[in-house]
DRENDO-1510 file (C-alpha; in Angstrom, 1 decimal, always signed):
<recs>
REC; n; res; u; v; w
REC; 1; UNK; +109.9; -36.6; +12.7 .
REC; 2; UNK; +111.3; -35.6; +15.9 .
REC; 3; UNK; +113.7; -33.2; +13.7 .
REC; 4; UNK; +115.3; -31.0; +16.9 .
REC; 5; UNK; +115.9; -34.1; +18.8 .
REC; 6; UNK; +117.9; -35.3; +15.4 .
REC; 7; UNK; +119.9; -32.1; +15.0 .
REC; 8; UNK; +120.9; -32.0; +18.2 .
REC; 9; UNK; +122.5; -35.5; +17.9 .
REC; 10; UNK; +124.0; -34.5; +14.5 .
REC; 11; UNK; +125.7; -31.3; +16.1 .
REC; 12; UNK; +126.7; -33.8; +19.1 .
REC; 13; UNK; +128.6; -35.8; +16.4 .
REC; 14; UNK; +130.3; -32.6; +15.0 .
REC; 15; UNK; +132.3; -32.2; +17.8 .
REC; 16; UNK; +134.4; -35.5; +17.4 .
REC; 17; UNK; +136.8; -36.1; +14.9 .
REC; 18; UNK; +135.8; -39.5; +13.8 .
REC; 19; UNK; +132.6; -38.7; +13.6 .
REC; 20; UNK; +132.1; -34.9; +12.1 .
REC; 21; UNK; +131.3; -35.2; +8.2 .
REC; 22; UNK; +128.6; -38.1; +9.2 .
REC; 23; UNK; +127.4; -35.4; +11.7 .
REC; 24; UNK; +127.3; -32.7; +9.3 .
REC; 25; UNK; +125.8; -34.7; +6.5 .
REC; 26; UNK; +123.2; -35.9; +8.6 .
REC; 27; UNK; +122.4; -32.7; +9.5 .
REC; 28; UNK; +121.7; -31.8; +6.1 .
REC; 29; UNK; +119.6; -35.0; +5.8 .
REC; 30; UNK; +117.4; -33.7; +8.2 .
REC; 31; UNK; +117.4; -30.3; +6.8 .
REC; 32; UNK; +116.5; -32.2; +3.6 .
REC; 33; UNK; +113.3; -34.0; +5.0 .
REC; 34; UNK; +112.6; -30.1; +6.5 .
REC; 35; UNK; +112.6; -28.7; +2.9 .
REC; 36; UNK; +115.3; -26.2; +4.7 .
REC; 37; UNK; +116.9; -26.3; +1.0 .
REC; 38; UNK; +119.3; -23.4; +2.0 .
REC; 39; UNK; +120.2; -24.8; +5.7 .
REC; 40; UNK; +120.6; -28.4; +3.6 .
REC; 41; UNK; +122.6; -27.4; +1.0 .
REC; 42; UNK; +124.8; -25.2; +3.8 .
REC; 43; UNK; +125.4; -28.6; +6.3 .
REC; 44; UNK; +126.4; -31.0; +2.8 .
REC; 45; UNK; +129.0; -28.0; +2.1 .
REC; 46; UNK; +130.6; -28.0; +5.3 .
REC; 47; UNK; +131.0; -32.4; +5.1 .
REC; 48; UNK; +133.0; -31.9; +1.8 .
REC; 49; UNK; +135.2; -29.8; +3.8 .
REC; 50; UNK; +136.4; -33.2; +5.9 .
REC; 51; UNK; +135.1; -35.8; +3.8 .
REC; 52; UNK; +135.2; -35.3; -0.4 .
REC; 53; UNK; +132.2; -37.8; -1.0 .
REC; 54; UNK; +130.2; -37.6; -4.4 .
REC; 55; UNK; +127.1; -38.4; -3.5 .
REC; 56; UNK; +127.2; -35.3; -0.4 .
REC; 57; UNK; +128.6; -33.2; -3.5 .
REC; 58; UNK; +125.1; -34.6; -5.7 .
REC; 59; UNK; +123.0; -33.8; -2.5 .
REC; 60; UNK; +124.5; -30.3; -1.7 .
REC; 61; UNK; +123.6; -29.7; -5.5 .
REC; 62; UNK; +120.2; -31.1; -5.5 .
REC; 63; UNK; +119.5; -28.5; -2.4 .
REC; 64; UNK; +120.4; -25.6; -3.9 .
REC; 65; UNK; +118.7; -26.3; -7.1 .
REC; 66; UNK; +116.0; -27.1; -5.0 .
REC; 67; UNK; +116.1; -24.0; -3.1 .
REC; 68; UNK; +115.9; -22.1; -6.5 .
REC; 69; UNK; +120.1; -21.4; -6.7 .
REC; 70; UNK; +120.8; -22.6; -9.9 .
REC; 71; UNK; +123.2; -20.3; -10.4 .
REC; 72; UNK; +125.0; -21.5; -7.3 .
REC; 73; UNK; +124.5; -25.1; -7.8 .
REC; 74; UNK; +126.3; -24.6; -11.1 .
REC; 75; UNK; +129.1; -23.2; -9.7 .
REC; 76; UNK; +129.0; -25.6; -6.7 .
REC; 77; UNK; +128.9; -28.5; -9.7 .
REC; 78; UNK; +131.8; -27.3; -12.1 .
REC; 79; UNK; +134.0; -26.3; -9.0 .
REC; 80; UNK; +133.4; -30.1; -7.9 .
REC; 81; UNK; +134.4; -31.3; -11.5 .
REC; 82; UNK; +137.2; -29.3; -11.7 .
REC; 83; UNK; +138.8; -31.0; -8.7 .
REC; 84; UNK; +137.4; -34.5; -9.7 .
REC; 85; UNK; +137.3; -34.8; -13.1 .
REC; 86; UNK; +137.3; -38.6; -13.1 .
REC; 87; UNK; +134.3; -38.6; -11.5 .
REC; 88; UNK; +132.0; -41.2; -12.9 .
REC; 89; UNK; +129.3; -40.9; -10.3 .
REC; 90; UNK; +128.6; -37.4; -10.7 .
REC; 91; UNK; +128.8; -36.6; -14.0 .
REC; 92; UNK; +126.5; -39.8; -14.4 .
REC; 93; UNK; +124.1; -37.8; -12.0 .
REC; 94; UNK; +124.7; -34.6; -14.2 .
REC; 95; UNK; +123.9; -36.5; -17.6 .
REC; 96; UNK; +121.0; -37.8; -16.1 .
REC; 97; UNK; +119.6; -34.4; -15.0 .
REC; 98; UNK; +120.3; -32.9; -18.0 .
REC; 99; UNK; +118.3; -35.7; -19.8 .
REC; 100; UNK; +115.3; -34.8; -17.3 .
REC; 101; UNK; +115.7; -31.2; -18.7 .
REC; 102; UNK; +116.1; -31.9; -22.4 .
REC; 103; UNK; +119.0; -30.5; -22.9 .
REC; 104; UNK; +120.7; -32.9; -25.0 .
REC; 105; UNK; +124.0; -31.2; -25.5 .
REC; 106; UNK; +125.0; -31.0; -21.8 .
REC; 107; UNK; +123.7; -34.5; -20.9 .
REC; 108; UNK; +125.9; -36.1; -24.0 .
REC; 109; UNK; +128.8; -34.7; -22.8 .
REC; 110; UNK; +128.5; -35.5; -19.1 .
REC; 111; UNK; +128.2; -39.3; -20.4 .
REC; 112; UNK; +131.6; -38.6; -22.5 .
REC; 113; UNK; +133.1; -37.7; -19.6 .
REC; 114; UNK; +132.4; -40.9; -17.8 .
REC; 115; UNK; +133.3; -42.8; -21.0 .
REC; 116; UNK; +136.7; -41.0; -21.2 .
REC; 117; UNK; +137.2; -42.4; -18.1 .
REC; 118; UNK; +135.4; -46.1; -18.3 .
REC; 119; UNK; +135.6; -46.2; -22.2 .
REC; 120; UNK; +133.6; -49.7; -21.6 .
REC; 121; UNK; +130.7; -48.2; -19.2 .
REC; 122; UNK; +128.2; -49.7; -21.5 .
REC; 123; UNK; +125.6; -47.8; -19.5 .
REC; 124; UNK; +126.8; -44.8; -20.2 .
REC; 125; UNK; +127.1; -45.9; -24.2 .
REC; 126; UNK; +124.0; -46.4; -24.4 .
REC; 127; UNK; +122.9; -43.0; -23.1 .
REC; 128; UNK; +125.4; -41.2; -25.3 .
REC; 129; UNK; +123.8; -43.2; -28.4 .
REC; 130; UNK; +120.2; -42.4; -27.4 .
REC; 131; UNK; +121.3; -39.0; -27.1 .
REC; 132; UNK; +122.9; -38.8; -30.4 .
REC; 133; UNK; +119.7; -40.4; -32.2 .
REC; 134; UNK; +117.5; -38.0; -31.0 .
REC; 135; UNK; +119.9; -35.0; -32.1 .
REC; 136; UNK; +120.2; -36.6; -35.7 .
REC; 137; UNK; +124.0; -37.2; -35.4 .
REC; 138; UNK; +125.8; -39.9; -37.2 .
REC; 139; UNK; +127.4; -43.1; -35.5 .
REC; 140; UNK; +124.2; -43.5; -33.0 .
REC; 141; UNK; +123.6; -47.3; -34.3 .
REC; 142; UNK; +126.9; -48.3; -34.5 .
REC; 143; UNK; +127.8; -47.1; -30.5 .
REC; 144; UNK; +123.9; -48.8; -29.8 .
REC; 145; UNK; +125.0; -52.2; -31.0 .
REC; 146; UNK; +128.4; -51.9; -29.0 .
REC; 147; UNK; +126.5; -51.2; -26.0 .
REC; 148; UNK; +124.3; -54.0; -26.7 .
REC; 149; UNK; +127.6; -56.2; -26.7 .
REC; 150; UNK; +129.0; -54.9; -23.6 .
REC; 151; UNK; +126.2; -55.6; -21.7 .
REC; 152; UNK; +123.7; -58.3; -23.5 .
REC; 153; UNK; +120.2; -58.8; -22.4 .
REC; 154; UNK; +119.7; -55.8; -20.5 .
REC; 155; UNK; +116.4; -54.4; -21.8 .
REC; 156; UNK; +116.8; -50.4; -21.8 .
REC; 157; UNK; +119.9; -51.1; -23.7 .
REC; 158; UNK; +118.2; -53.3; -26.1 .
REC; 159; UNK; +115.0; -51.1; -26.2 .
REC; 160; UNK; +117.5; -48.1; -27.1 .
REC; 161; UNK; +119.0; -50.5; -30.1 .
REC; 162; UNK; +115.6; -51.2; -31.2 .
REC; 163; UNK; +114.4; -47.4; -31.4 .
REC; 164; UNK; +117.9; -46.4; -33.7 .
REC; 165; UNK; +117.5; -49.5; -35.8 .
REC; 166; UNK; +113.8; -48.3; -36.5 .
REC; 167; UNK; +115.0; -45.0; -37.6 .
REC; 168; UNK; +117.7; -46.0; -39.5 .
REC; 169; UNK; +115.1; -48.5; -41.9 .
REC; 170; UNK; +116.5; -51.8; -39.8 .
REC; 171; UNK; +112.7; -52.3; -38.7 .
REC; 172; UNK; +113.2; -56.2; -39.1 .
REC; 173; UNK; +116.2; -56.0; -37.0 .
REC; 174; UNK; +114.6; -53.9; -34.9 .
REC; 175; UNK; +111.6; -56.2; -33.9 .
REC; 176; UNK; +114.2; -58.7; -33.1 .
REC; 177; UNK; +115.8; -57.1; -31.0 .
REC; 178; UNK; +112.3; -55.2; -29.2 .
REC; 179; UNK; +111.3; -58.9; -29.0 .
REC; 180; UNK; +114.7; -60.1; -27.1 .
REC; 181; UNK; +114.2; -57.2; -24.5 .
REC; 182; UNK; +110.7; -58.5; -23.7 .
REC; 183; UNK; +112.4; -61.7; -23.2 .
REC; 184; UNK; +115.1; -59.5; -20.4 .
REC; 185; UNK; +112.0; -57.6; -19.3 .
REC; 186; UNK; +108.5; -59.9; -19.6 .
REC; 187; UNK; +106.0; -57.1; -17.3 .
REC; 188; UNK; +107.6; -53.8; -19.1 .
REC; 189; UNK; +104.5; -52.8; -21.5 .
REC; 190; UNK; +106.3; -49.8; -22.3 .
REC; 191; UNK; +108.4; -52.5; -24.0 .
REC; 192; UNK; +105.5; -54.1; -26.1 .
REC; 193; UNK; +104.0; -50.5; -27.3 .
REC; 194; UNK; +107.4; -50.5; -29.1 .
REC; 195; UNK; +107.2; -53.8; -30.7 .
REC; 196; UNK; +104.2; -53.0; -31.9 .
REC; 197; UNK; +105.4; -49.9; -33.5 .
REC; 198; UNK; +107.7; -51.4; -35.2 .
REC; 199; UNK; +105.3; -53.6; -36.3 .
REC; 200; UNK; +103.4; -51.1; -37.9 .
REC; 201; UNK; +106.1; -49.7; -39.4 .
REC; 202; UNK; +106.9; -53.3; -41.2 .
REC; 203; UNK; +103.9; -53.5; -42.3 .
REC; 204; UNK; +103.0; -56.5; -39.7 .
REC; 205; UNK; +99.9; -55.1; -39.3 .
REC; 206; UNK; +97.9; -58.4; -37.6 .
REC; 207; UNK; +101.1; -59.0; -35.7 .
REC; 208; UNK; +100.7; -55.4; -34.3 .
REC; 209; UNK; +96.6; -55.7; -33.7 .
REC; 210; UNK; +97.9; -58.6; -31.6 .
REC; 211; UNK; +99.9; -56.7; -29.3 .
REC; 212; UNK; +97.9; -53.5; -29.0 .
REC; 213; UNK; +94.7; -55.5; -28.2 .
REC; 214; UNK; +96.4; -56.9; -25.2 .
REC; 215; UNK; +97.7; -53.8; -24.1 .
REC; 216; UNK; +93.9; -51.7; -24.5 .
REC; 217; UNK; +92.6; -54.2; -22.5 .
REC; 218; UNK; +94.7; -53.3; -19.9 .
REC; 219; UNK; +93.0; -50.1; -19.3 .
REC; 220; UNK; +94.0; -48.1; -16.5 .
REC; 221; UNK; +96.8; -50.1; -16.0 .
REC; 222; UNK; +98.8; -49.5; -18.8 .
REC; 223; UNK; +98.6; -44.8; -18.9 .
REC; 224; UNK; +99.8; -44.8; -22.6 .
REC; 225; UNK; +96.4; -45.7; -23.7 .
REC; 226; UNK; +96.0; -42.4; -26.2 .
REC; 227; UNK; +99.4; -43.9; -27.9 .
REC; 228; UNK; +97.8; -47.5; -28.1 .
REC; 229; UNK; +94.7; -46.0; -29.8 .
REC; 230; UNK; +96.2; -44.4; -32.4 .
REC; 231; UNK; +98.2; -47.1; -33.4 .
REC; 232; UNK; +95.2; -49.0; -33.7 .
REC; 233; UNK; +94.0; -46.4; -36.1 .
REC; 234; UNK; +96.8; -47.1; -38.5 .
REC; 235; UNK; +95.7; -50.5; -39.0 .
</recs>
């Protein structure tokens, strides 16, 4: 944490043209570890000016939302899109924010814009169908299930399958396809709390004691205990 010894070294490598955005981003990584949001966000604006990288343009954002200038990060953000519309990177990191503050609308269209550009980014598929589940809009299984094609066997995907096929009255489906994620992803309990759920839902109700048990005796271990208790009360 010797911080002036670090920025002095930073502003040494300012000087030379081979070396002056990795001096002035790392000046803003060090203003970062500070918490100097303002100074941060200030040092990440100047690299863009000699090196147009996305993830400087993600941390000079992150600073200045950090530093309580939303109103500048915005800016900061739709000034970077409008000069690099294709990129993926960054509107992934702006879907994923916008996820974080539930604001549905935003996030799905951040993912469409990476889609318009990778129209097989099964990643960002499957956000734009979780996304459209949970705002009640039509076509969420279908792009679920293509997702789930792209990219077999990866267990969020799969978990996100499982969740659309539940609330569309596939809860057979459903457990299938809860049970193949398990398979992807044996130590995510998150994962098992579903399958029972679904369980429940069919009607499998010694099926579901079976997995519940397991996870109550987990304790501690497992923080969605309130959820794992009021399952058990269905039963």
């Amino acid at each position: 944490k010797r911080y002036d010894e670090g920025l002095t070294m930073a502003r040494g490598m300012q000087k030379s043209p081979d070396s002056r955005a990795l001096g002035h981003m790392t000046e803003g990584d060090i203003e970062s570890q500070r918490r100097n949001w303002v100074a941060a966000a200030a040092a990440y604006k100047r690299t863009l000016e000699f090196s147009a990288v996305s993830e400087v343009a993600i941390k000079e954002h992150q600073a200045l939302v950090a530093a309580g200038k939303s109103a500048e990060a915005d800016r900061a953000a739709m000034e970077w899109e409008r000069k690099h519309p294709e990129d993926v990177l960054f509107h992934f990191y702006r879907g994923d924010a916008a996820t974080r503050a539930d604001r549905p609308v935003d996030a799905e269209a951040h993912y469409r814009r990476v889609l318009a550009v990778q129209p097989n980014n099964a990643l960002a598929m499957n956000n734009v169908a979780w996304l459209m589940h949970k705002q009640s809009k039509p076509g969420a299984l279908e792009l679920a299930l293509k997702a789930s094609q792209l990219m077999p066997n990866r267990a969020p995907i799969l978990d996100t399958l499982a969740t659309i096929q539940a609330a569309n009255g596939q809860v057979q489906e459903a457990i299938k396809t809860q049970q193949t994620a398990i398979t992807a992803a044996p130590d995510d309990t998150g994962l098992k709390l579903g399958l029972a759920r679904y369980m429940v839902q069919a009607g499998q109700n010694s099926e579901a004691r079976t997995q519940l048990e397991a996870l109550a005796r987990l304790g501690d271990r497992f923080p969605r205990q309130s959820e794992v208790a009021a399952l058990l009360k269905k039963l």
